[in-house]
Every structure is written in C-alpha cells, then in structure tokens.
N, C-alpha and C positions, 0 to 999 in steps of 0.2 A: 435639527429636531431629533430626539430620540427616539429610536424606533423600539416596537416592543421585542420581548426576547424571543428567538426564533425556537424551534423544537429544535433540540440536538439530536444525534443522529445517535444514540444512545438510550439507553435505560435509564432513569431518572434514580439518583443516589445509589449509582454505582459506579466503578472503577474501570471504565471500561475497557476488553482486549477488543484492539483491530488487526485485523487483515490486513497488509501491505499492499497498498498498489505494485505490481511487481511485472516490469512488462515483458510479455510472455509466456508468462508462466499463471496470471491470477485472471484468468480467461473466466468464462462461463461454467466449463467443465470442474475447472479446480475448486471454484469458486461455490459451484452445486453441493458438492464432495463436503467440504469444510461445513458448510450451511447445515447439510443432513449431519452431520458425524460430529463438529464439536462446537457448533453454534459459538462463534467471535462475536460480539456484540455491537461489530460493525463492518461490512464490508465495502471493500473499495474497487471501484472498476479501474482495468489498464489506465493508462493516460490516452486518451482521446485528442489526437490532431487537429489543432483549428486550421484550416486552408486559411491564407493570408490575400490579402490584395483583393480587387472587386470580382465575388462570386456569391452566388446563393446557396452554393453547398461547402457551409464552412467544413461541418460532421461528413462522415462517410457512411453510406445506410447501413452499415455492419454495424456501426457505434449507436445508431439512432435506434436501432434495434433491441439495445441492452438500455434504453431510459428507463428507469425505474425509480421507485419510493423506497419499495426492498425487495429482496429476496427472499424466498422462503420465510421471511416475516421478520429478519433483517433487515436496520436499513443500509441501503446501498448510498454512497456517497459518489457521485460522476466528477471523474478529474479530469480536467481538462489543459491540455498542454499547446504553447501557442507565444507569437507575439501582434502586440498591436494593439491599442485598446479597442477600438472598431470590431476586428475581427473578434477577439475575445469575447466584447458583450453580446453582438450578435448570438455567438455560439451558445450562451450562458441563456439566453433567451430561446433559442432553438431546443436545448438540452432541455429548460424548465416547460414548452410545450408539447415536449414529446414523454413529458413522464417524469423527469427527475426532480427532485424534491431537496437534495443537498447536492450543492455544487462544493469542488474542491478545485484551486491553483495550486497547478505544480511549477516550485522556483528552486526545486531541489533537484531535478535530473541529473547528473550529470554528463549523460547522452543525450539530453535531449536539443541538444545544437546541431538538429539535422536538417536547416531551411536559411536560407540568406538572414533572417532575423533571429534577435536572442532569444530563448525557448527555454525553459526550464529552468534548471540552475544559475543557466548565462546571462537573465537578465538580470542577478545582483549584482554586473560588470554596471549596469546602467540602473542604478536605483533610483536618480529622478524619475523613469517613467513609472515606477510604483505610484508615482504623485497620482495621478492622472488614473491609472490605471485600475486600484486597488477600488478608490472609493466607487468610480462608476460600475464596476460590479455587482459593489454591496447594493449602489440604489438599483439595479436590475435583478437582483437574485433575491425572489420572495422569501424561500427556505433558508437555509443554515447555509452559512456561507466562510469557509475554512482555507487557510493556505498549508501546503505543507513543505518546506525549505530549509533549508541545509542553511548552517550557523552563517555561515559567509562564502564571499566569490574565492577570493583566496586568505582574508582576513577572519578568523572565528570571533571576532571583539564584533562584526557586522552586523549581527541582528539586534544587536542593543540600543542602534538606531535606525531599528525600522520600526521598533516597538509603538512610539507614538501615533506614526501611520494606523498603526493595526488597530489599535484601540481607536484613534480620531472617527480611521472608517466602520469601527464596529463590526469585524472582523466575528465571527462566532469562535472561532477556533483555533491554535496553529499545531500543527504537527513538524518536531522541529529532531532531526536526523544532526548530531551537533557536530559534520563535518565540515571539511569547507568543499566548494565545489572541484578545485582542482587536485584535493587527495582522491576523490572518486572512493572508493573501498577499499583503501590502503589506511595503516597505522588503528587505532582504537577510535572509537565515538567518545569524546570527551563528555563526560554526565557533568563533570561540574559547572557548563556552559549550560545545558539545560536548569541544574538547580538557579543558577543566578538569575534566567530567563523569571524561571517560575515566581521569584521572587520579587521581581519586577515591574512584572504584566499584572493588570487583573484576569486577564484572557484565560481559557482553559487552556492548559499543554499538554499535550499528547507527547510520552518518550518514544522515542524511537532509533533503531542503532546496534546494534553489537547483544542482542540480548536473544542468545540462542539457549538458555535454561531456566527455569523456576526460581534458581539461587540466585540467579542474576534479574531477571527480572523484578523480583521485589527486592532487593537491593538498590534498584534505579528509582524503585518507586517510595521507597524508604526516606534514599538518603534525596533525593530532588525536590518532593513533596509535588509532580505531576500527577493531574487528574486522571491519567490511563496510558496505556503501551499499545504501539501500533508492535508488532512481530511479522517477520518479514523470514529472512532465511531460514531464522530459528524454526518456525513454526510449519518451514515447505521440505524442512530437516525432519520436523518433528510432530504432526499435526496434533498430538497427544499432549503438546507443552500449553495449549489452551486450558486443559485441566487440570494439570499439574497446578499453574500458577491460579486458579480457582480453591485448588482443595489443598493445603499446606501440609496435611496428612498425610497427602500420596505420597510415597517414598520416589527416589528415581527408578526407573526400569531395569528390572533384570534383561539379561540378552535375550532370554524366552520372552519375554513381552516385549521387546524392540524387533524382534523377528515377526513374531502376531500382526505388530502393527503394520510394518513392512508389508506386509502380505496382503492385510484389507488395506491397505493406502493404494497398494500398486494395481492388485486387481480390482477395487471401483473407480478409481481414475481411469483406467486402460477401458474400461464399462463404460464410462461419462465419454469420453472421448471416442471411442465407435460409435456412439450415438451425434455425435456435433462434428466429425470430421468423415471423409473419404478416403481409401487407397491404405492401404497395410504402411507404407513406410511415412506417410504422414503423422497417421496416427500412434505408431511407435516414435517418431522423432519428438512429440508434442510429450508425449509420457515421461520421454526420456529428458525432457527439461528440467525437472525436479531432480535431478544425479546431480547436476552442478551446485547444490546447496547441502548435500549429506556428504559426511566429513568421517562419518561413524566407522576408527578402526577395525572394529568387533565385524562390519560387513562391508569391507573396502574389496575383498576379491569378489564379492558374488555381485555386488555390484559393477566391478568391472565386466564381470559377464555378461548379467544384463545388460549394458553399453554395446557389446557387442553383439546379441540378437539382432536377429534378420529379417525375422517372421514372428506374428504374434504368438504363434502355436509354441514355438521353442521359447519367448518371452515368457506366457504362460507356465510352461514347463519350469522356468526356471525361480519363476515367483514362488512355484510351490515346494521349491526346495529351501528354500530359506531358512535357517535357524542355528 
C-alpha cells in the first residue's frame, strides 16, 4: 500500500545545503555553531551505534540524549549505524520515542566496521540483507526515512541495483557520496555516478563528496540535476561556503575575510565547547579536530601553531593573531 509523503527534513521548494554527519567533529558543539552562524538547512547527528545481539540498550544515553525534530529550528536527521535487522528497528523505534522525527542509515562509512557484524559501508559486501532490512525500517519509521551510501563495496556500477529496493521500500531520500567503500577518501568523487543515479531514481538525491567550494558545488548541482548538497570537509574548511553557494554574487574571500572568519569559527567553537566539555586539554583537543579539514595555504603556519597549543590561554592568544 502506498503510504503518504513524509515531511522532508527540508524547506519545501528549495535546494537544500546539509551538514555532513562527520564523526567527531559534527557533535553538538559544532553543530550549535553552524545552526546560529550560517543556518544549513539540515543538520545531521554523528552516527549513532546500534549495540547488537539481545539487550535493551541498543543507544547509549549520550545519543538518546541528542533525539530531536531540530535544532535551533533545523531539522536534525538521527543517523543510525548498526547491523541486524532486529537491532536496527528496535533502535529506529527507540530513536523515534525519544524525539527524533527523521531517521537516517548509514551504508556509507567506511570505518564503520568496528563490531563482529557489517556496519556501515560493509554491509554493500552482503546486499541481500538490504532485502530484509531496508523495508522493515521504512514500516517502523513514522517520519522521513533516508539512506546515505557510497556508490558501492568495491564496485561503483552498485547502487544501480539497489535502486529498486529504495524506491519498492519507499525510501524518502538517498544521500549518495559516489565512492566506493574500499577507496575510503582516496582518488575524486565521481559526479557522473551521481548524474546517472539522479536520472534514474524518482527518489530525491542529495550530492555529496569532494565539493569544498561554491564553483564546485553548483557545478555538481548543475551538471547532476540533484535535489541538494550535503558539505562535509568543505564546509568544516569553510563554514562561510554555506553562503557563498546561497548568494552567486559573493565573490570568493579575500585573506582578510578568511582570517575574520578564522577567528569567529575558532573562538565560538572553543565558547561551545567549554561549555559541553571538561578539562583544558580535552577541550582543546575537540577544537583541534577541525585543523584536519583546512588545507588553506594562505594559513598553513598559524595553523600549525595552533596544533601545537597547550593551553587555552596561548590558543586564544594565538586566534587573535590571525591575518
């Protein structure tokens, strides 16, 4: 039976930018930051551990913690990472009574093989249990209900026959990364794997992959014809590139405005993050997660500096030199 359309986790007749589930780094803190500063039009929580085999605590109350509709008036999409169909729906019903309103499968990690069963990415190693899997979700997940996975396990021609699944079970959405699992973040994200998708599916496609600029992002969205960009490094590079690809006007940043930015990114994150963590070198080590996606010649030594602060006070100090 067809069921009716769900609300997407989106604005209704627009293009939407998302937030990357990004593990580690798209926490609460980060996640506040973005929210206040350049509103994505959808955010996504870490992946979320389903505990496997017979127990009542699939989630962990950190996770149960973060169920939500949205954020700051975003909505938040709970991604949930896991094998088993059991444990899976369970979780997907524990996640929708403790608040969350869009669920997301993640089949694209490719870390996410940290438990005796496939997990993430690994389970396009075994896509008959997609059979099984996929639909009994969709009848458990009232809200919108979204995969987000990489082209294939080691094959990129793979999602081309997962396609009828996704639509049979009436999937709301895919967010599709066009690698394969075993390049991990190695060679380009092939867009033309996404265009053929798009043309394909009647499903929404969400790009996602390799699109750390404005020039590049509407080039994906151009030549693909996807219904919106998920931005991931680009955007933990860049939090400014949400507006960019908004306003075609904005020119790219001079180094005075890449240094600006620099400065409020680093000191209201290091804000956000004294307020959700303890202990000086935690909290510096949490801040310092975002260096491993800035690339930016123009501030490759002051960055290294800040790498190597010790104390917030000399971090500080060293934000405010930036330019």
């Amino acid at each position: 039976m067809t069921q009716p359309p769900h609300t997407l986790p989106w604005p209704n007749d627009t293009t939407p930018l998302m937030l990357a589930p990004m593990q580690g780094l798209t926490n609460q803190a980060l996640r506040g930051l973005f929210a206040s500063w350049v509103r994505p039009d959808t955010l996504f929580t870490e992946f979320m551990r389903v505990a496997p085999g017979a127990t009542t605590k699939r989630l962990s109350a950190v996770d149960l913690r973060e169920m939500a509709a949205t954020e700051q008036g975003i909505p938040l999409v709970v991604q949930l990472i896991g094998h088993g169909t059991e444990a899976l729906v369970s979780a997907a019903r524990i996640a929708q009574d403790a608040g969350a309103a869009h669920i997301n499968l993640n089949l694209g990690c490719p870390y996410g093989r940290m438990t005796t069963g496939l997990t993430g990415g690994g389970i396009l190693q075994r896509p008959e249990l997609l059979q099984e899997l996929v639909p009994a979700l969709r009848d458990v997940i009232s809200g919108s209900f979204s995969i987000k996975l990489r082209a294939g396990y080691d094959d990129p021609q793979q999602i081309f026959s997962l396609l009828p699944l996704f639509e049979t079970a009436q999937v709301d959405f895919l967010v599709l990364h066009p690698r394969t699992v075993l390049q991990e973040y190695h060679g380009l994200a092939d867009h033309t794997v996404t265009a053929r998708v798009v043309r394909e599916t009647r499903l929404p496609v969400i790009a996602n992959g390799d699109i750390r600029t404005a020039e590049a992002g509407r080039r994906v969205l151009e030549q693909t014809g996807a219904a919106g960009l998920m931005l991931g490094r680009g955007a933990i590079a860049d939090p400014l590139l949400f507006q960019r690809l908004r306003n075609a006007d904005l020119a790219a940043p001079s180094r005075t405005e890449k240094a600006a930015m620099l400065r409020r990114y680093l000191s209201e994150l290091l804000s956000n993050y004294q307020q959700l963590f303890c202990g000086e070198q935690q909290i510096l080590g949490k801040v310092k997660t975002v260096f491993a996606c800035m690339d930016d010649p123009d501030f490759s030594k002051q960055i290294k500096a800040l790498r190597k602060a010790r104390t917030i006070h000399q971090f500080t100090e060293q934000i405010a030199t930036l330019g």
